[in-house]
N, C-alpha and C positions, 0 to 999 in steps of 0.2 A: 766622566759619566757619559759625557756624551758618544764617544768613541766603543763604549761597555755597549750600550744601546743599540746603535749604529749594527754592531758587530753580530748582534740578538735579532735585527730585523726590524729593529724599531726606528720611526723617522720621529725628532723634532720638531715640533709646530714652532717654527722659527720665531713668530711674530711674537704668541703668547712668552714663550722662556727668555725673548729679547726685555719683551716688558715686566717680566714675573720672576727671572731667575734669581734673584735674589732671597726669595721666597719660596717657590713653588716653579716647577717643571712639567710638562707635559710630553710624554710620546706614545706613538704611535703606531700598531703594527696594520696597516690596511689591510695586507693579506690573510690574516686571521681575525681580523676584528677586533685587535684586543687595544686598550687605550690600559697605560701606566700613569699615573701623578706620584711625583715627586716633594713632598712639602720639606723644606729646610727649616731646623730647628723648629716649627711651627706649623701647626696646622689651623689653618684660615679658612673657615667655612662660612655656618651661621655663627659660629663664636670661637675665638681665639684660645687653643692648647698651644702651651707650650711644653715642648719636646725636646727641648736643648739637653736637659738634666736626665730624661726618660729613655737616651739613649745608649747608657754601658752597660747592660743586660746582655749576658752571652747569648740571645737568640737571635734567629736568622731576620727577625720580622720587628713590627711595633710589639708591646706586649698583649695578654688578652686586654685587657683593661682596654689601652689606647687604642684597639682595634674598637672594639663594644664604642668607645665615644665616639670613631670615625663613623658610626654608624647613624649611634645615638645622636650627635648633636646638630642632623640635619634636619631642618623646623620642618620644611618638604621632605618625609622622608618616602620612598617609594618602595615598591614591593621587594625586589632586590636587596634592598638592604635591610626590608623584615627580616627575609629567607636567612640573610648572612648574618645578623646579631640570632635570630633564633640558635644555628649553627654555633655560635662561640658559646652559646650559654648551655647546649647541650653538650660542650663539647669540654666545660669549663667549670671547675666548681668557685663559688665567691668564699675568698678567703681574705686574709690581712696582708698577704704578697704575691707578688709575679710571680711565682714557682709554676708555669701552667695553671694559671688560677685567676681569677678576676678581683684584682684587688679592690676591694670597697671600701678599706680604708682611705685609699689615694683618691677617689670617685668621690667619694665622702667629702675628704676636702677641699677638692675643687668646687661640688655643688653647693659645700658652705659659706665660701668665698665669692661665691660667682650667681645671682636669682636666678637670672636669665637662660644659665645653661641646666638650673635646678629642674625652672619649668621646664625648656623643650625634652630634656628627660623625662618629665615627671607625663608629658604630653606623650611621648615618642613611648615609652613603659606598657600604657595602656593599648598604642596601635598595636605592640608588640605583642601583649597577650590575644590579642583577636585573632592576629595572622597565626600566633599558633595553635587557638582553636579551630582555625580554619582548614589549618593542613594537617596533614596525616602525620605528624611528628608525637613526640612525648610531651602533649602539651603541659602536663602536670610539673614534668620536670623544669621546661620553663618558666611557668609559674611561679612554682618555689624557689628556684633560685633567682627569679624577680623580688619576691617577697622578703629573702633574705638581703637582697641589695636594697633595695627601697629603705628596709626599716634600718640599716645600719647609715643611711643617704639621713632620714630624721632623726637619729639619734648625735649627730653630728652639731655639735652646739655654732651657731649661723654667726657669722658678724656685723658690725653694727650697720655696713655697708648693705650686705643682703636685705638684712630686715629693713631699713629704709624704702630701699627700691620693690621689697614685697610688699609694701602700702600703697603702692603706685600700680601692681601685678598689670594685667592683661591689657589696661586702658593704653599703655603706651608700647609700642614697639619694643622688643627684648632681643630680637636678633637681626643678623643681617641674611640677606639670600644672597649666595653667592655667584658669581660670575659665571655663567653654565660655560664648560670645557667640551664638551664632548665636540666630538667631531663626526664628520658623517665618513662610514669606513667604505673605502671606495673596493672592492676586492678584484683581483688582476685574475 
């Protein structure tokens, strides 16, 4: 991977992939600006996806789904990744599989499984309709296919684990904030 990179323009943040590559990779193209992360088997943000099983799908990428929760499951999420979930969801219908579609069943079951990532969805859902009443998009369309994910997200019968910790909801911390990567892009 590293040598791929390299070859592409990209530099290695030596320090972080020395401490993180077991997990998560980082590089770097300074003279475009552009920063890649790399997460192995998992993605570790505000809250723990695993990705191990989500990745023998013939596409080039994550799937939408797993795209929408790299989005979704940032408690800070910032306008850029409004812009980029608005994007997948107009760009994506919610269905019961990856087929270029946004599986809600699989999102379903993680949110049933998991309060914490219930909530910063169910949090992160709402920013997301603002931002796309705010820009000049198809906000309708976002909408609806929020609406259609949302209700299929509570129609998803919760376990006993969820329901515990939603007795507990907002009083106590639900996720983590993660380590900021970014780097300042130097350009030549």
């Amino acid at each position: 991977m590293q040598k791929l990179f390299e070859s592409l323009g990209y530099q290695g943040d030596q320090r972080f992939n020395t401490l993180n590559g077991h997990q998560r990779l980082l590089y770097l193209d300074g003279v475009n600006g552009r920063q890649i992360d790399i997460f192995i088997d998992r993605m570790k943000m505000c809250h723990v996806i695993e990705l191990g099983s989500r990745l023998s799908h013939d596409g080039p990428t994550l799937t939408p789904a797993d795209l929408l929760l790299s989005k979704l499951q940032v408690y800070e999420i910032n306008m850029k990744d409004l812009v980029d979930t608005i994007a997948l969801l107009l760009d994506h219908p919610i269905a019961d599989h990856d087929d270029d579609a946004m599986n809600a069943g699989y999102l379903a079951h993680l949110t049933s499984e998991d309060w914490g990532l219930y909530r910063t969805l169910q949090l992160n859902i709402e920013r997301v309709r603002g931002a796309a009443t705010a820009l000049e998009v198809d906000a309708d369309r976002v909408n609806q296919r929020l609406d259609e994910l949302w209700e299929r997200i509570e129609r998803q019968p919760k376990s006993l684990k969820w329901k515990l910790r939603a007795r507990i909801g907002d009083r106590v911390s639900w996720y983590q904030l993660p380590e900021e990567v970014r780097q300042p892009y130097q350009r030549e």
